[in-house]
TORNUMAR-910884 format. One record per residue (C-alpha): chain; x, y, z. Coordinates in pm, whole numbers, plus 50000, padded with zeros to 5 digits. Layout:
+------+-------+-------+-------+
! unit !    px !    py !    pz !
+------+-------+-------+-------+
!    A !     X !     Y !     Z !
...
+------+-------+-------+-------+
END
This chain:
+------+-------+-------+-------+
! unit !    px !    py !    pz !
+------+-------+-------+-------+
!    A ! 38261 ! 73488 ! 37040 !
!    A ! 38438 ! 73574 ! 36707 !
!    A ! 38404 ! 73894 ! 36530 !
!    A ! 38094 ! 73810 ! 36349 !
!    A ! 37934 ! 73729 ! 36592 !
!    A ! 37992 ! 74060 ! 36753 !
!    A ! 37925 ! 74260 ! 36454 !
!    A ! 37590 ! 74095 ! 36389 !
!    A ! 37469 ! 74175 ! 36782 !
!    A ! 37599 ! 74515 ! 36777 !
!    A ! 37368 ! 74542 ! 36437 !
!    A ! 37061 ! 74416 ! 36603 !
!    A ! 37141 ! 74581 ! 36930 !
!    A ! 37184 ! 74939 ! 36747 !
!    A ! 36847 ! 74865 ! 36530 !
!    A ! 36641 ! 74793 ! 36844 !
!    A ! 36760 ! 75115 ! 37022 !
!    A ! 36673 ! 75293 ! 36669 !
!    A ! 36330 ! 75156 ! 36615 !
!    A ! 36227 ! 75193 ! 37000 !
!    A ! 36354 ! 75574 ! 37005 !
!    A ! 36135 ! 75573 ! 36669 !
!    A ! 35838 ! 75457 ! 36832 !
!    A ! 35902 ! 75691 ! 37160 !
!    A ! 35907 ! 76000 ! 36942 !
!    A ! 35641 ! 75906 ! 36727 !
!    A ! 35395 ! 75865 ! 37023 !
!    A ! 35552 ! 76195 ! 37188 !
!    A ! 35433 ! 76333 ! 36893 !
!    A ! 35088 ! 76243 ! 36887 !
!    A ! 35125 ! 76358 ! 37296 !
!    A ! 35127 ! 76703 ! 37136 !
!    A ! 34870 ! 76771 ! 36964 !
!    A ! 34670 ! 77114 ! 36944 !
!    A ! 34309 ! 77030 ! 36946 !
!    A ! 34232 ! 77346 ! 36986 !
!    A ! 33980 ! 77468 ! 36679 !
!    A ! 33699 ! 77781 ! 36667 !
!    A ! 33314 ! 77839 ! 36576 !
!    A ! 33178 ! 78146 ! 36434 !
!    A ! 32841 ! 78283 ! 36352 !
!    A ! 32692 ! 78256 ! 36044 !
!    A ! 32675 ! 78572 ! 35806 !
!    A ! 32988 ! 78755 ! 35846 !
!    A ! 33166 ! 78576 ! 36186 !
!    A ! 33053 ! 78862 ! 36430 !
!    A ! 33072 ! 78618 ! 36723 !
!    A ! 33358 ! 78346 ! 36752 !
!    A ! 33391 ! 78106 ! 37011 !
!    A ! 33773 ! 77920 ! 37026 !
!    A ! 33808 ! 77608 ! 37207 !
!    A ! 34189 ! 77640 ! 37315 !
!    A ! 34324 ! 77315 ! 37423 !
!    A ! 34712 ! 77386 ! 37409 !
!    A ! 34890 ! 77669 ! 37624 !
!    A ! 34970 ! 77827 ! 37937 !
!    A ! 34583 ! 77873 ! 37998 !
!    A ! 34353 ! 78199 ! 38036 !
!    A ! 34598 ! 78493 ! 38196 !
!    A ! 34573 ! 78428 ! 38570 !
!    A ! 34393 ! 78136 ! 38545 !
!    A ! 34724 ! 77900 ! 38586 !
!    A ! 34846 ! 77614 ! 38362 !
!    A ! 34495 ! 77546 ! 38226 !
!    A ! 34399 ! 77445 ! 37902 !
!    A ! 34106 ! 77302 ! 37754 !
!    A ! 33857 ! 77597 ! 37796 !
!    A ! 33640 ! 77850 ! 37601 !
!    A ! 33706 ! 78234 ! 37459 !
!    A ! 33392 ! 78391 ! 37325 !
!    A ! 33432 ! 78692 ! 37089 !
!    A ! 33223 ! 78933 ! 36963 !
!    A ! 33346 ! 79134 ! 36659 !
!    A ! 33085 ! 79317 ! 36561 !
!    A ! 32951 ! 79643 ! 36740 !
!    A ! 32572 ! 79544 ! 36605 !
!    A ! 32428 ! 79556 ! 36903 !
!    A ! 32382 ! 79181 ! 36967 !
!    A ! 32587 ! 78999 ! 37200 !
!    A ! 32750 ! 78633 ! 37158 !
!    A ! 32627 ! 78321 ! 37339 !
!    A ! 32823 ! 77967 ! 37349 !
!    A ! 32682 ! 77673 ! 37473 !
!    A ! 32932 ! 77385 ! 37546 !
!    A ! 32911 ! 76984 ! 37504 !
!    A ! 33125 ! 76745 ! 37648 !
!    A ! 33041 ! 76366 ! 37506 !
!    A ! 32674 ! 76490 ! 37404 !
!    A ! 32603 ! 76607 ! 37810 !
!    A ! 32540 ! 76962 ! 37794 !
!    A ! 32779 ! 77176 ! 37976 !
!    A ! 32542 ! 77524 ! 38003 !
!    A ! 32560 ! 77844 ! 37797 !
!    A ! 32725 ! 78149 ! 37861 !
!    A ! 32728 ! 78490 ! 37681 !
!    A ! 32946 ! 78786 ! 37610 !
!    A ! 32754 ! 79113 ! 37633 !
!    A ! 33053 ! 79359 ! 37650 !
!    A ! 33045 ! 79436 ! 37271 !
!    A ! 33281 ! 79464 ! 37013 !
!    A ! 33481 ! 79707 ! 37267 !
!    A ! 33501 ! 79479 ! 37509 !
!    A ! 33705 ! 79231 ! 37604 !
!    A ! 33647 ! 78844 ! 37570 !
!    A ! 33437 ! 78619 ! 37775 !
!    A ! 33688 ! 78305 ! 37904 !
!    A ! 33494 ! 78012 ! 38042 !
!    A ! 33585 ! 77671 ! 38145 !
!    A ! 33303 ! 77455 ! 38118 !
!    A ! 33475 ! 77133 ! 38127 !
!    A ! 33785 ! 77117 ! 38339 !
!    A ! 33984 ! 76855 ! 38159 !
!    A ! 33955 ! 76709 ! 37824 !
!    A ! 34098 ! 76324 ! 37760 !
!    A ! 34143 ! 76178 ! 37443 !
!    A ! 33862 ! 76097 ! 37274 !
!    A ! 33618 ! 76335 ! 37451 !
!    A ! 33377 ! 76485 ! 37179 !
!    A ! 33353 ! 76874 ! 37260 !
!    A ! 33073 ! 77059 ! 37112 !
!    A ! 33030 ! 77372 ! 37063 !
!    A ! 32695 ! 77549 ! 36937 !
!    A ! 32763 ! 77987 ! 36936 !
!    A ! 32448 ! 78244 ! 36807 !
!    A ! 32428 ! 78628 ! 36831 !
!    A ! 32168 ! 78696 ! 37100 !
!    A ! 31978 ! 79023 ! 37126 !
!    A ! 31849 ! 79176 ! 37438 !
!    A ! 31554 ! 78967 ! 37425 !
!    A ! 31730 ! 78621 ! 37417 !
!    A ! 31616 ! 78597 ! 37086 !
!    A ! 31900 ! 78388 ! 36887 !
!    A ! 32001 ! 78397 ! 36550 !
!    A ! 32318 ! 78314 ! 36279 !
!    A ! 32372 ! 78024 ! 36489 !
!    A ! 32641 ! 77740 ! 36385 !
!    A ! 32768 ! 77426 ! 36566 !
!    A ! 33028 ! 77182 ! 36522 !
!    A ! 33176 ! 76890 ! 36714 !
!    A ! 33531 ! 76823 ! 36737 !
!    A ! 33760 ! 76458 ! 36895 !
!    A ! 34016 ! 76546 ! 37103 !
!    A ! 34335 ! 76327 ! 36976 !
!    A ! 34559 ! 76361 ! 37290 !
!    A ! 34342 ! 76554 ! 37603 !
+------+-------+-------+-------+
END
């Protein structure tokens, strides 16, 4: 094999190991990718729900991701209820009563989210009667789980 040769295969070799290493970090990119996004009410945001997809999970709850935070930030006597969708299958409701002093209401409807899940989330201030109002809703593709 003459130098030319040699020179030409270390060329391709060196491009192949370039271009692969290009691919492998572009897909470990896409591996890593924070789906995480929020809902609030409508009419000033009292209550907020956060879908958090990307973390260390809830405190104490372990290396869990992919679960709900509902907030309420307004002390107008109304609590904040989310209901949860997972691929247009309804998940349940829950509801934060403990007020703007209070702390957050952390619930994990789903358990894991893959790619291409659709996760929907509806949240409404409730008053005592159940009554619901300022509700919004949005849906949201996971890109990575």
């Amino acid at each position: 094999m003459n130098v030319r040769t040699r020179a030409a295969r270390a060329v391709f070799t060196t491009s192949a190991i370039a271009a692969a290493a290009m691919l492998f970090s572009t897909q470990a990119a896409v591996a890593a990718t924070d789906d995480s996004f929020a809902v609030g009410t409508t009419g000033g945001g009292c209550g907020v729900v956060n879908f958090v997809d990307y973390g260390e999970g809830w405190p104490g709850g372990g290396n869990n991701d992919d679960y709900l935070v509902i907030h309420d930030y307004c002390g107008d006597g109304k609590g904040v209820r989310a209901d949860a969708w997972l691929n247009g299958v309804h998940y349940g409701a829950k509801t934060n009563t403990s007020g703007l002093a209070g702390a957050p209401v952390l619930w994990d409807p789903f358990g894991d989210v893959w790619a291409g899940e659709a996760i929907g989330i509806k949240v409404c201030l409730v008053d005592g009667n159940g009554a619901l109002s300022k509700c919004n809703e949005t849906t949201r593709w996971s890109v990575d789980g």
